[in-house]
N, CA and C atoms as a LAMMPS dump frame, in Angstrom:
ITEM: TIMESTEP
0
ITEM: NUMBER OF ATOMS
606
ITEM: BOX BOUNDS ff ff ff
-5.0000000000000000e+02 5.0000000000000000e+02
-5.0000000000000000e+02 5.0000000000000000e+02
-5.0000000000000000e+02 5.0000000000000000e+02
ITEM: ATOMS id mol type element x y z
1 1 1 N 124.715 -74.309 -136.394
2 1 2 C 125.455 -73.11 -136.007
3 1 3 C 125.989 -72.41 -137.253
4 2 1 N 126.281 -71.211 -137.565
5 2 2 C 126.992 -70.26 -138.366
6 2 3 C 128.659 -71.156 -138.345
7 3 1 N 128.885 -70.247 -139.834
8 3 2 C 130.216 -71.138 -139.774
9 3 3 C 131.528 -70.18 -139.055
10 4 1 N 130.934 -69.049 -138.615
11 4 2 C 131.815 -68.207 -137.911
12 4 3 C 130.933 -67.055 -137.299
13 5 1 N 131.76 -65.769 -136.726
14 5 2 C 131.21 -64.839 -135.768
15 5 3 C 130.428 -64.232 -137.068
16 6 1 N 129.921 -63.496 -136.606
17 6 2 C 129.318 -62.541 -137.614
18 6 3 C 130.122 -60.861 -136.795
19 7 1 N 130.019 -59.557 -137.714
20 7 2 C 130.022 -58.504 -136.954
21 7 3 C 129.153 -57.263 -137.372
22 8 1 N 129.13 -55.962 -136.273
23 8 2 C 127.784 -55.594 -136.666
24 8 3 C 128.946 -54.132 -135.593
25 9 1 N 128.776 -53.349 -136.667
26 9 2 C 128.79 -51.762 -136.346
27 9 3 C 127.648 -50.972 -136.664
28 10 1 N 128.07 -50.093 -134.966
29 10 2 C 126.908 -48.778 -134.974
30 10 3 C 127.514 -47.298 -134.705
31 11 1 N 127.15 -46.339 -135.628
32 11 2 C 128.228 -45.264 -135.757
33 11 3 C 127.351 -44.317 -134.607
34 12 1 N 126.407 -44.976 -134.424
35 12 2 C 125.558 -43.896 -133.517
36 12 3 C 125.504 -44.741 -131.75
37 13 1 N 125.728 -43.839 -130.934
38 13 2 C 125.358 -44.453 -129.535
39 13 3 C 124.124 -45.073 -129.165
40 14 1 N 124.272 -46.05 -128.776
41 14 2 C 122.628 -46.607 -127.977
42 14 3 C 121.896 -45.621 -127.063
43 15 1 N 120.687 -45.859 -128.097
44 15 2 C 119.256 -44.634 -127.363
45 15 3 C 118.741 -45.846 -126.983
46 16 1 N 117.761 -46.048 -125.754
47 16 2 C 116.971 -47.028 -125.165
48 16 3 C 115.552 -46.464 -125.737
49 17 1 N 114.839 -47.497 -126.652
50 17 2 C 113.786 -47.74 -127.158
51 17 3 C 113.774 -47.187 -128.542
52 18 1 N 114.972 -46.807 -128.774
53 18 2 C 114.899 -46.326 -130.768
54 18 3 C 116.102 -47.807 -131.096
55 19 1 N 114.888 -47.657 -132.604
56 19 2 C 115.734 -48.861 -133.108
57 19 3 C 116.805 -48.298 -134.411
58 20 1 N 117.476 -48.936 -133.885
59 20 2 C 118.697 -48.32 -135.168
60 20 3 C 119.184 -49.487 -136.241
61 21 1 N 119.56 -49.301 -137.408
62 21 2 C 120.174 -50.255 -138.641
63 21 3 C 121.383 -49.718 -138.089
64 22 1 N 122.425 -50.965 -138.297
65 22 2 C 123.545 -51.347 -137.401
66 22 3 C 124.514 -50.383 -139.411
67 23 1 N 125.269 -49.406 -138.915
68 23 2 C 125.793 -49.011 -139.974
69 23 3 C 126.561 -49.386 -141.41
70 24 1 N 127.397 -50.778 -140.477
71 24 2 C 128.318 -51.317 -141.115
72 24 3 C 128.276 -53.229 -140.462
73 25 1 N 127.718 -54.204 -141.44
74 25 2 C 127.937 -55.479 -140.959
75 25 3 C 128.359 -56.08 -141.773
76 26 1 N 128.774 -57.701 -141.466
77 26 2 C 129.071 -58.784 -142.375
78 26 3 C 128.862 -59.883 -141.287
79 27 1 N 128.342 -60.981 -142.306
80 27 2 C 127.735 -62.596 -141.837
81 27 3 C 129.597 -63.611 -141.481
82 28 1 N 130.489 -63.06 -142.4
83 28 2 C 131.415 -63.91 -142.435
84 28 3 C 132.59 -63.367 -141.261
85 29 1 N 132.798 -61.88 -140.823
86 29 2 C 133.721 -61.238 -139.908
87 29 3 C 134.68 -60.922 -140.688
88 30 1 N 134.829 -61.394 -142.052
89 30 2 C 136.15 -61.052 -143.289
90 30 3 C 135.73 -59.664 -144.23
91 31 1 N 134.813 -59.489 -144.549
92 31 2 C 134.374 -58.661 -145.432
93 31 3 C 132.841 -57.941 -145.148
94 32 1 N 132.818 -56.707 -145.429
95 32 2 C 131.19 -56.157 -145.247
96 32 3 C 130.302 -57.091 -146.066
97 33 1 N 129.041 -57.037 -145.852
98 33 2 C 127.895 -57.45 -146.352
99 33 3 C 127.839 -56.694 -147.911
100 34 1 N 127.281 -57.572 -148.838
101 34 2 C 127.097 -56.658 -150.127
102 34 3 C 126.196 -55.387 -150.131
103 35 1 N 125.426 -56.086 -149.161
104 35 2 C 124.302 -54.766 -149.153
105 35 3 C 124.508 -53.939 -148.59
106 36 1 N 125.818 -53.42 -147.871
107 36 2 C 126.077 -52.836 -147.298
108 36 3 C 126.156 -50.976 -147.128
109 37 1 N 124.981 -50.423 -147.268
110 37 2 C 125.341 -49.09 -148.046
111 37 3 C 126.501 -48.145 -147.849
112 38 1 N 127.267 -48.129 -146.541
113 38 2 C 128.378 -47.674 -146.673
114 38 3 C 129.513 -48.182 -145.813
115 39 1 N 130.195 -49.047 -146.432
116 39 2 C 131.533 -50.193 -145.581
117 39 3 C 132.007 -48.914 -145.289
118 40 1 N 132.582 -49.709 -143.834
119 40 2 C 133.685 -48.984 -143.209
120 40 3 C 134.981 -49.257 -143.538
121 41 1 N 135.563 -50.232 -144.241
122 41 2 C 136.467 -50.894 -145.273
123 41 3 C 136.372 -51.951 -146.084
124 42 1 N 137.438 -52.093 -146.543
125 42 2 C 137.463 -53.225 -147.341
126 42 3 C 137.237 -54.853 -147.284
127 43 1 N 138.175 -54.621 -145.595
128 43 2 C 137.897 -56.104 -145.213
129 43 3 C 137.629 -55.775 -143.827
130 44 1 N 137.397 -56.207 -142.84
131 44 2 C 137.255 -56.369 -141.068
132 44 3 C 138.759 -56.636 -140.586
133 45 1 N 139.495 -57.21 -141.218
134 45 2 C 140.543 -56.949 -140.659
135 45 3 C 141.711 -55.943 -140.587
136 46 1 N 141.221 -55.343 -141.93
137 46 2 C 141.981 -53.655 -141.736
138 46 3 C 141.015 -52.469 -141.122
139 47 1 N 139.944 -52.541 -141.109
140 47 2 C 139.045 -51.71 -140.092
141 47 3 C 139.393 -51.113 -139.039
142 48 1 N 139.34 -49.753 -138.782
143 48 2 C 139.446 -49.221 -137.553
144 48 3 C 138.678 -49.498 -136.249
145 49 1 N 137.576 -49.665 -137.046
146 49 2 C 136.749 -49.835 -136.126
147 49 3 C 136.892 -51.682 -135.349
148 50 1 N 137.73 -53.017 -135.816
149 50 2 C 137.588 -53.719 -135.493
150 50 3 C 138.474 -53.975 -134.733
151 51 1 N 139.479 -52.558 -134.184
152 51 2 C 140.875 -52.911 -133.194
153 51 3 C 140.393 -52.444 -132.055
154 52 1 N 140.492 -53.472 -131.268
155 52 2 C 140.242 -53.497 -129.458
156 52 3 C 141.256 -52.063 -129.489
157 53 1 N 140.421 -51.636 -128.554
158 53 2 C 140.43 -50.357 -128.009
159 53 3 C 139.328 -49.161 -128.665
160 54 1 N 138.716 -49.275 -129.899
161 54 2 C 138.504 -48.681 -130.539
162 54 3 C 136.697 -48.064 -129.95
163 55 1 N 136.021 -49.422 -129.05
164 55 2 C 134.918 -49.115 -128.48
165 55 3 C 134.644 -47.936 -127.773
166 56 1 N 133.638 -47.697 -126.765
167 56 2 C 133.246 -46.719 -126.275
168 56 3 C 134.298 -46.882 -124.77
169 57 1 N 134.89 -45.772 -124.736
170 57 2 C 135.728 -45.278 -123.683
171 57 3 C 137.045 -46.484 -123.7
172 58 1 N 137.316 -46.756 -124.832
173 58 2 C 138.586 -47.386 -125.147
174 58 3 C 138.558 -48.548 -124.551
175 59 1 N 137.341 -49.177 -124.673
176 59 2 C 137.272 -50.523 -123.889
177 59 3 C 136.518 -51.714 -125.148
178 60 1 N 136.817 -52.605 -125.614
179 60 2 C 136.733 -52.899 -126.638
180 60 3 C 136.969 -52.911 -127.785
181 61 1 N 136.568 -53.355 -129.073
182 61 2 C 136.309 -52.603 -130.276
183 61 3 C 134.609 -52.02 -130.798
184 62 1 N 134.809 -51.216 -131.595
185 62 2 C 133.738 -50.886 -131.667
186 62 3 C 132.985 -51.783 -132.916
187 63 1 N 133.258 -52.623 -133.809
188 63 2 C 132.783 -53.073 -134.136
189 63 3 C 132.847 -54.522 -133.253
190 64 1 N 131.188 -55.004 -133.003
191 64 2 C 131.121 -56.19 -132.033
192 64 3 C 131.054 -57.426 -133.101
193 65 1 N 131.839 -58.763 -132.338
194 65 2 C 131.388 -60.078 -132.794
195 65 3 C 130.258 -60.418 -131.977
196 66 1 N 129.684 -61.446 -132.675
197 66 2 C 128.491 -61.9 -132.232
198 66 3 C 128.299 -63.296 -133.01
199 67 1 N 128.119 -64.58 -132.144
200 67 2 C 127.788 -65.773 -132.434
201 67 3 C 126.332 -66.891 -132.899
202 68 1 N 125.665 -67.188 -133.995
203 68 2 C 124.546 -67.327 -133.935
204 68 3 C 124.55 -68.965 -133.962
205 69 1 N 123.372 -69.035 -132.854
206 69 2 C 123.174 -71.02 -133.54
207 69 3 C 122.049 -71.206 -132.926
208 70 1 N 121.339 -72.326 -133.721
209 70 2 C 120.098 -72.662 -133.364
210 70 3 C 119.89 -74.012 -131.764
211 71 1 N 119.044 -73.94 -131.607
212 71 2 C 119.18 -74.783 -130.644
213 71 3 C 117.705 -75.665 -130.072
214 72 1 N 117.724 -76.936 -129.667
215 72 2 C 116.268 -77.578 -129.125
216 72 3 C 116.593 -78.362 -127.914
217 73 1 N 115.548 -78.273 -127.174
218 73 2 C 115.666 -78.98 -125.709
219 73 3 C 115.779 -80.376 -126.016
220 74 1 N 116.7 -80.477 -125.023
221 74 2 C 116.724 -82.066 -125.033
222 74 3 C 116.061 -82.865 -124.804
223 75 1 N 115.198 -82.172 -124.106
224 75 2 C 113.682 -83.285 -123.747
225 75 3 C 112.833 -82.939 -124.876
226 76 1 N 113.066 -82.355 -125.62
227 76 2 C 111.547 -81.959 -126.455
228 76 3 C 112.822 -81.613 -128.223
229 77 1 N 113.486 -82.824 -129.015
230 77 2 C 114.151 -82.449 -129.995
231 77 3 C 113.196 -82.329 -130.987
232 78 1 N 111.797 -82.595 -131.16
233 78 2 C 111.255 -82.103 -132.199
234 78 3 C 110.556 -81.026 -131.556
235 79 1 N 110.753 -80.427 -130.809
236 79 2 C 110.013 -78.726 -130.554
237 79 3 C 110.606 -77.895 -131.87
238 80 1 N 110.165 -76.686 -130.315
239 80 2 C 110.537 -75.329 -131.446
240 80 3 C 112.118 -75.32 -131.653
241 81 1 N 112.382 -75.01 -132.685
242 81 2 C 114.124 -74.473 -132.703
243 81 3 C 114.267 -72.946 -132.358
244 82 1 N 115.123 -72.524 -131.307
245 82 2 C 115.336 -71.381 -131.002
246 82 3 C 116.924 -70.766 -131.439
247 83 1 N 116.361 -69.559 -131.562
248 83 2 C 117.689 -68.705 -131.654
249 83 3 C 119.107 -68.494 -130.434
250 84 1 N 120.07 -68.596 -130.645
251 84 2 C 120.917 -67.531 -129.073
252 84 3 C 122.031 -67.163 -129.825
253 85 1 N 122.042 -65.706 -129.559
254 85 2 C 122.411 -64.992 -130.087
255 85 3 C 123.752 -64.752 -129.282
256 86 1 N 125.512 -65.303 -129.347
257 86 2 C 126.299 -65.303 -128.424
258 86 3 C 127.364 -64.083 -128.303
259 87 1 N 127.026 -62.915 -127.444
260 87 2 C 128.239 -62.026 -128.048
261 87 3 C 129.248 -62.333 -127.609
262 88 1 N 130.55 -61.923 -127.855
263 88 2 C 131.739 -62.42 -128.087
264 88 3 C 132.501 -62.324 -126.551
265 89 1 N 131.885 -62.172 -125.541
266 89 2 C 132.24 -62.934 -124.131
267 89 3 C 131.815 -63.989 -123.912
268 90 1 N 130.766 -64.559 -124.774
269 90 2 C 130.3 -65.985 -124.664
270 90 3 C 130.692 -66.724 -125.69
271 91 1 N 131.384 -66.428 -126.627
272 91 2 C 132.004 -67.243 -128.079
273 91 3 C 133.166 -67.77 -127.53
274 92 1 N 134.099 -66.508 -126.798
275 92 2 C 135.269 -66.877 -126.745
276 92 3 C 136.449 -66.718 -125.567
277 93 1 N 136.867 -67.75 -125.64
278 93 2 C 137.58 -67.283 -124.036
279 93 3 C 138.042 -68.678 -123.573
280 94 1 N 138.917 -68.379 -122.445
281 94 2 C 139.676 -69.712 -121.741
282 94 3 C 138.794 -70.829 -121.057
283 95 1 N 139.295 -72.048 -121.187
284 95 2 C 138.485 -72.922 -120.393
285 95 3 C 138.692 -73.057 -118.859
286 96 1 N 137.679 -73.125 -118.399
287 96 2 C 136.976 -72.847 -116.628
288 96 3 C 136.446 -74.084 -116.014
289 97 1 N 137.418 -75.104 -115.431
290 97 2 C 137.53 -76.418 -115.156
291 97 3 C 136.064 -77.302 -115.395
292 98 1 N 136.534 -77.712 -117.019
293 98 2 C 135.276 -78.353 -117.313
294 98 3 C 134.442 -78.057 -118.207
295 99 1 N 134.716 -76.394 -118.204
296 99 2 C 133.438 -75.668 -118.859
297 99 3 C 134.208 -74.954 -120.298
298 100 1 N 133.41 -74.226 -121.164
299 100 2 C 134.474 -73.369 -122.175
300 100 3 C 133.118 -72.471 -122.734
301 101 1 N 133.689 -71.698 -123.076
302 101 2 C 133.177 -70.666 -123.803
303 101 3 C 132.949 -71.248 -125.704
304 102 1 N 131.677 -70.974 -126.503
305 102 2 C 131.282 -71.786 -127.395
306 102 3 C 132.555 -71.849 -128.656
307 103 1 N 133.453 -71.069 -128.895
308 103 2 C 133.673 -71.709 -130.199
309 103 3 C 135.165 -72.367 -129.481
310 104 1 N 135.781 -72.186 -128.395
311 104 2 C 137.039 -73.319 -127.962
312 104 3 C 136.072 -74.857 -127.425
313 105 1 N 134.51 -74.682 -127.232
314 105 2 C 133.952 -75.408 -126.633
315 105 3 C 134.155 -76.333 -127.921
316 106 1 N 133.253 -76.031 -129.352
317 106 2 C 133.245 -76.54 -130.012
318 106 3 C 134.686 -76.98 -131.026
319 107 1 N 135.635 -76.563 -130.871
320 107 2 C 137.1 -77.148 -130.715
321 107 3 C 137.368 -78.147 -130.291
322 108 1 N 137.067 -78.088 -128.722
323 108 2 C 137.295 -79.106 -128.014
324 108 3 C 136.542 -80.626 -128.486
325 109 1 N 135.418 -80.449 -128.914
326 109 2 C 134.848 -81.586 -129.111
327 109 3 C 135.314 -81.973 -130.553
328 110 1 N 135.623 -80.835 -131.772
329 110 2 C 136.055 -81.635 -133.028
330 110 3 C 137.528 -81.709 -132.619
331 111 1 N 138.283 -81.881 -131.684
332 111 2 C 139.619 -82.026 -131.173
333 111 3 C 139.586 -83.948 -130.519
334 112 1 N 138.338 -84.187 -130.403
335 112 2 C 138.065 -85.367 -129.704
336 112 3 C 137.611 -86.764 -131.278
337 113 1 N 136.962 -85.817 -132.091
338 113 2 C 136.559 -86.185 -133.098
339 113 3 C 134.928 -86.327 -132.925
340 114 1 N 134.237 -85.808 -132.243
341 114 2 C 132.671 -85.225 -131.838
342 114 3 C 132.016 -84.648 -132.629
343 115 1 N 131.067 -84.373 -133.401
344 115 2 C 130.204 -83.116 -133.88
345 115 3 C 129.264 -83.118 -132.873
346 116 1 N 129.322 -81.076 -132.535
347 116 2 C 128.303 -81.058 -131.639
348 116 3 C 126.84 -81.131 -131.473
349 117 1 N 126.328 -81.543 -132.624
350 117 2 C 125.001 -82.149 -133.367
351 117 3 C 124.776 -83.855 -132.691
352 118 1 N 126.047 -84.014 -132.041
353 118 2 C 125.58 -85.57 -131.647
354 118 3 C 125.833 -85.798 -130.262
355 119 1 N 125.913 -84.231 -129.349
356 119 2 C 126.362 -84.173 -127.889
357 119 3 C 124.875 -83.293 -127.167
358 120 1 N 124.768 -83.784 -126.1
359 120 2 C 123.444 -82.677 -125.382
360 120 3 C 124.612 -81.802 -124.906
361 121 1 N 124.474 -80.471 -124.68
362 121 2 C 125.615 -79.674 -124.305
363 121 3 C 124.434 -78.86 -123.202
364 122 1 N 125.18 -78.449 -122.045
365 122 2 C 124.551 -77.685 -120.848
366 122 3 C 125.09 -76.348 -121.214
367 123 1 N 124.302 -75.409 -121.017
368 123 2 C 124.595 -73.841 -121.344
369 123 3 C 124.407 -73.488 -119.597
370 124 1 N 125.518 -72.759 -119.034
371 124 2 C 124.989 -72.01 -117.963
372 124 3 C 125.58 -71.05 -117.808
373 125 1 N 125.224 -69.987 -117.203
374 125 2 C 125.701 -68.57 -116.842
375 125 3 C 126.74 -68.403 -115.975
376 126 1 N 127.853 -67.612 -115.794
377 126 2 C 129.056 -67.917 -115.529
378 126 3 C 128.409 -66.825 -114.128
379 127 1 N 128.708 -67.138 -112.913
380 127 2 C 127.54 -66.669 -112.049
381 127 3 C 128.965 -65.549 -111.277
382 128 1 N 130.819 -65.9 -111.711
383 128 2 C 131.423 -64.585 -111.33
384 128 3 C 131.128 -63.716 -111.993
385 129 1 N 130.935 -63.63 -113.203
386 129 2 C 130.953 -62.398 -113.875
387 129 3 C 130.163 -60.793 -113.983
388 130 1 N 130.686 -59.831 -114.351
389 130 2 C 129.869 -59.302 -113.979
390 130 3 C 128.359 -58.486 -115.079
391 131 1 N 129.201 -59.218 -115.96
392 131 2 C 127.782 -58.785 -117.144
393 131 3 C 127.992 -60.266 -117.83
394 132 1 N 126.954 -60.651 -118.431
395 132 2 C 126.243 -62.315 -118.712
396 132 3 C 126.872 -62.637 -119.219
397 133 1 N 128.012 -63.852 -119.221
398 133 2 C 128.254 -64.597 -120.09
399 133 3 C 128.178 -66.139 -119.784
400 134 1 N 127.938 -66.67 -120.977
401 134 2 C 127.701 -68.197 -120.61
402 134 3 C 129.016 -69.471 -121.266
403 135 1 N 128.416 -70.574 -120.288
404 135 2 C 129.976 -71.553 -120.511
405 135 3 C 129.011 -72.459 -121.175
406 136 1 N 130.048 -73.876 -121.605
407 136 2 C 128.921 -74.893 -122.357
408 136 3 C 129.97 -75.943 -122.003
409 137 1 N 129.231 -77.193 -121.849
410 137 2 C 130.044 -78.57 -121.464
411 137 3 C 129.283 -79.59 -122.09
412 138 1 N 129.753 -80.412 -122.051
413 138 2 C 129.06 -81.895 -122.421
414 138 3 C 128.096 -82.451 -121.624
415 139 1 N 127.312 -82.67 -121.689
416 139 2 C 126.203 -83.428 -120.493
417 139 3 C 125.942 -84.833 -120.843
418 140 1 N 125.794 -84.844 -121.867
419 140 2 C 125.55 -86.591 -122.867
420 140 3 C 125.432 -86.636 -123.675
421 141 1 N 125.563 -88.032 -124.472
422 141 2 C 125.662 -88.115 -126.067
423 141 3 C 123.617 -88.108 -126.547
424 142 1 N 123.426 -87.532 -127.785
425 142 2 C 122.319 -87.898 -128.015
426 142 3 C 121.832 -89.281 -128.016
427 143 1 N 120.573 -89.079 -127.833
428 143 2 C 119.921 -90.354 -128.068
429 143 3 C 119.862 -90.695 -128.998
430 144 1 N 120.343 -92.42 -129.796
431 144 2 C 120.246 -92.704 -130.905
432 144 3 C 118.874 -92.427 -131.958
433 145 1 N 117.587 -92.531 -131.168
434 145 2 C 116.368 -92.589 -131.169
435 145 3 C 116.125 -91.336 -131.813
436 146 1 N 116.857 -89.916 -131.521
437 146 2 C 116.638 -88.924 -131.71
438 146 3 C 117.662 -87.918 -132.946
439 147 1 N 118.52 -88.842 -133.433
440 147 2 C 119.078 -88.649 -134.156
441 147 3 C 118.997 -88.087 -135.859
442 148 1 N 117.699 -88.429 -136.669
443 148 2 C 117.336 -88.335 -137.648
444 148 3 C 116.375 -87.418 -137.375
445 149 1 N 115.855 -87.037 -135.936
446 149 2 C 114.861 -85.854 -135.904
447 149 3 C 115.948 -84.788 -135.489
448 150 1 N 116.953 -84.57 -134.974
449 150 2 C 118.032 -83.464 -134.929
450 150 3 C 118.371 -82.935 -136.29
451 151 1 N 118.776 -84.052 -137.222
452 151 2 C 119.402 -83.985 -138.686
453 151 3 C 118.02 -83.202 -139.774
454 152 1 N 117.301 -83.251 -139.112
455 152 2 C 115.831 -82.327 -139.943
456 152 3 C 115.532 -80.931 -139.199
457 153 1 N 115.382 -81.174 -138.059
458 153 2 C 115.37 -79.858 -137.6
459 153 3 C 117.144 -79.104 -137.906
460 154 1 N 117.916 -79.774 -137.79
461 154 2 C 118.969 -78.511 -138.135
462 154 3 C 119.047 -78.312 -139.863
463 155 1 N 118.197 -78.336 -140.777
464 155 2 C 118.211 -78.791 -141.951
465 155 3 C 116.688 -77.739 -142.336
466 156 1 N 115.838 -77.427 -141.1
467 156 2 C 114.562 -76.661 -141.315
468 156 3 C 114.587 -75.493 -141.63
469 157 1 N 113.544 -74.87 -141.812
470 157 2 C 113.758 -73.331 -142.73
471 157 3 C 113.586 -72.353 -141.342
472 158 1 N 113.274 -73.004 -139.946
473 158 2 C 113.539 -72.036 -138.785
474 158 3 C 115.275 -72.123 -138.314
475 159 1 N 115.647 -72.992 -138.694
476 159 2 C 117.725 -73.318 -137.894
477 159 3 C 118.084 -72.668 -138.974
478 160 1 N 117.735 -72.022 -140.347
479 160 2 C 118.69 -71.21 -141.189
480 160 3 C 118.615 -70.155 -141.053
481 161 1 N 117.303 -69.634 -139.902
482 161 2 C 116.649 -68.242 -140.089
483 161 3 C 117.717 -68.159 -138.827
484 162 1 N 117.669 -69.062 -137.746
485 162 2 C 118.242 -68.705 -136.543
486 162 3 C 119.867 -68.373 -137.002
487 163 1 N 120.546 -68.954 -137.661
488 163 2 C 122.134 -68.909 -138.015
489 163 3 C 122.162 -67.867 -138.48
490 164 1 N 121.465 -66.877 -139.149
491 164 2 C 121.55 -65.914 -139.834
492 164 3 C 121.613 -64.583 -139.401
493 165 1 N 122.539 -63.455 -139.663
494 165 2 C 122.097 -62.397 -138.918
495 165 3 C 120.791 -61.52 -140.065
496 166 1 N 119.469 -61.174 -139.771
497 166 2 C 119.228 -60.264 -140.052
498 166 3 C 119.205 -59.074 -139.86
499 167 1 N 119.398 -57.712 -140.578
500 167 2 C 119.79 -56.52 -140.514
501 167 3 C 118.304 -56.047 -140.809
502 168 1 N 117.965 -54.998 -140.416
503 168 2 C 116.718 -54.275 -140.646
504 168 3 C 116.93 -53.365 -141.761
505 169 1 N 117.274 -53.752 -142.695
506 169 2 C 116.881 -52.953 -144.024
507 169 3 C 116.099 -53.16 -144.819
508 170 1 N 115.494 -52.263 -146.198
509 170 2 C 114.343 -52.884 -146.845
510 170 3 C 114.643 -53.55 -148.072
511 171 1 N 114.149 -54.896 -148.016
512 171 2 C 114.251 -55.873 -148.992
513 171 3 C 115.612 -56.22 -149.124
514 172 1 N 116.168 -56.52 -148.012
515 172 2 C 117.611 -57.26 -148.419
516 172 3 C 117.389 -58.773 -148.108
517 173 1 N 118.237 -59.239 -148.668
518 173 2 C 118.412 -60.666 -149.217
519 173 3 C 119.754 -60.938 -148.288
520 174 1 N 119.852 -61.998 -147.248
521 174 2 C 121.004 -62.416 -146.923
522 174 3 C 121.331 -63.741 -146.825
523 175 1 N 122.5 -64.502 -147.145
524 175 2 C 122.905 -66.169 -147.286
525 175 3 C 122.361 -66.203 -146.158
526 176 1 N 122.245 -67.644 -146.703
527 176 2 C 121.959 -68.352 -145.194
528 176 3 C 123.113 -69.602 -145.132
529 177 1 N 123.858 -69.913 -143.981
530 177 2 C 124.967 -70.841 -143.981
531 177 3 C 123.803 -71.861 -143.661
532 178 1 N 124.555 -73.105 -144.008
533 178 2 C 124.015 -74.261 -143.654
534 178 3 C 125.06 -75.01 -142.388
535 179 1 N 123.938 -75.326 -141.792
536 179 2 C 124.108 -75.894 -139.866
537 179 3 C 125.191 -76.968 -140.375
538 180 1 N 126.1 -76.75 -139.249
539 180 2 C 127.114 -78.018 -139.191
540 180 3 C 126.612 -79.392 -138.643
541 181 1 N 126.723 -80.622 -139.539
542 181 2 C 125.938 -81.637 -139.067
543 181 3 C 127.093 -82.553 -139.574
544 182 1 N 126.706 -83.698 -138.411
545 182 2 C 127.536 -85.083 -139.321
546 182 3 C 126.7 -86.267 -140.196
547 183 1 N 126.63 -86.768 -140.624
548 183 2 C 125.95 -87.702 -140.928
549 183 3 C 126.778 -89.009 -140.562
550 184 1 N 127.937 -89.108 -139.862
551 184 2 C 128.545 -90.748 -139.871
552 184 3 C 127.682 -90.879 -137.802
553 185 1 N 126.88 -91.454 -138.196
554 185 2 C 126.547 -92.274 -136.923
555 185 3 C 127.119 -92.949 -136.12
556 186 1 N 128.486 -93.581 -136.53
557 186 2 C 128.912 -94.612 -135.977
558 186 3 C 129.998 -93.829 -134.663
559 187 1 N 129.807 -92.179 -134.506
560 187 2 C 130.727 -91.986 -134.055
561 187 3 C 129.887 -91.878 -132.576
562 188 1 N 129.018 -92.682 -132.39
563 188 2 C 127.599 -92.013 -131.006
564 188 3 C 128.558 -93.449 -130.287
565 189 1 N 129.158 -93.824 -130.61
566 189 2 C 130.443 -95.085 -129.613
567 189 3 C 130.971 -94.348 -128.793
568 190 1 N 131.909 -94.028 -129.715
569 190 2 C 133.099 -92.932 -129.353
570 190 3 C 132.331 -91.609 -128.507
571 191 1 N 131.35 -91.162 -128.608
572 191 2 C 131.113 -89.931 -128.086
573 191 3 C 130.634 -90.853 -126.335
574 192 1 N 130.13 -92.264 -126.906
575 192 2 C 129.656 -92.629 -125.395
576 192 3 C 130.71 -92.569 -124.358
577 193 1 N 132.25 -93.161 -125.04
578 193 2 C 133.326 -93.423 -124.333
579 193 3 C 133.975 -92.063 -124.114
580 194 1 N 133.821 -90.738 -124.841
581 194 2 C 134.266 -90.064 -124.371
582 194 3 C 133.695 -89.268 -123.03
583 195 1 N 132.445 -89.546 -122.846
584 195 2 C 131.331 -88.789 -121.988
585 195 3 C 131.6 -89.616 -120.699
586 196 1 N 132.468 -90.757 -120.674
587 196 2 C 132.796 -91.273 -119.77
588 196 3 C 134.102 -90.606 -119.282
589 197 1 N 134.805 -90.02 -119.35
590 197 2 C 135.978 -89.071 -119.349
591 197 3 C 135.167 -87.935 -118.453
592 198 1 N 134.04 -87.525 -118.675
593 198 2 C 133.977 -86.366 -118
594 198 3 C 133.299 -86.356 -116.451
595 199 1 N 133.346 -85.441 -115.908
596 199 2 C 132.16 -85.384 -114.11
597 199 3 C 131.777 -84.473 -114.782
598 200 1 N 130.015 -84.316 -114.549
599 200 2 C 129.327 -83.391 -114.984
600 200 3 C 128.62 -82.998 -113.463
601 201 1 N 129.476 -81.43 -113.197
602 201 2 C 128.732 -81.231 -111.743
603 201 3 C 127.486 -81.118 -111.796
604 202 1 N 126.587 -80.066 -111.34
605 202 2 C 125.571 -79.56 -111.383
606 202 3 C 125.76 -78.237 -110.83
């Protein structure tokens, strides 16, 4: 996963089927991108554009967060690694008996002493809402078996591409964070005993 939101301003309204370069971004949510050809400030947190209300018809802000992390099926951990791209109704928000939104989700588990590199986590769609957002819970601890093939795929040159935001400009160069991983094994105990703590509905 990214080590935080990323954000991404557009000074122009959404046309359906034109593609637009997002005006003003940054990978970290603290500061514009270097490449940035024209910041909207100095930092994201004095930005006009990053104070709720500031969006279209005073509902939001207009500059959006957005969450990146890579991800592989649990039945298939040496597949493909995929992208999901989380905007910030799915990053963040209160917990929903059981369930949480991804970065209090991932709280919750380094609150337990967990990395979520060593949990299968269920993604599902929050089915009140009325535009998509998704919750995430614990389902089970990884398989020991599968452990050193997780620690390579989040370590591959597709999980740095996925963490990353790219911007459509020409020839830019952007960091790539490196995936949060644990390497102490010994904590797949503790994650067993905590997975016993939970009911996992369906």
């Amino acid at each position: 996963m990214a080590h935080t939101a990323a954000r991404t301003f557009y000074a122009e309204a959404y046309v359906e089927g034109k593609n637009v370069s997002p005006t003003c971004w940054s990978n970290d949510s603290k500061v514009p991108d270097s490449e940035v050809p024209s910041p909207q400030a100095k930092s994201c947190d004095t930005c006009e554009f990053s104070i709720r209300g500031s969006g279209l018809s005073g509902a939001g802000s207009a500059c959006r967060l957005s969450w990146r992390i890579a991800v592989v099926l649990s039945n298939d951990p040496s597949g493909d690694v995929m992208q999901v791209i989380l905007p910030a109704t799915s990053a963040f928000g209160k917990e929903d008996l059981g369930k949480w939104r991804f970065r209090p989700y991932i709280q919750m588990l380094a609150n337990n002493s967990v990395s979520a590199g060593n949990v299968v986590t269920k993604m599902e769609f929050d089915s009140k809402a009325s535009i998509p957002k998704l919750y995430f819970s614990p389902a089970a601890a990884v398989d020991t078996n599968h452990i050193e093939t997780l620690k390579k795929q989040a370590k591959s040159v597709e999980a740095e591409a996925a963490i990353k935001m790219t911007v459509v400009q020409s020839d830019i160069k952007k960091p790539i964070f490196e995936p949060i991983l644990t390497n102490d094994e010994s904590l797949t105990e503790d994650i067993d005993k905590l997975m016993n703590k939970w009911t996992i509905k369906d």
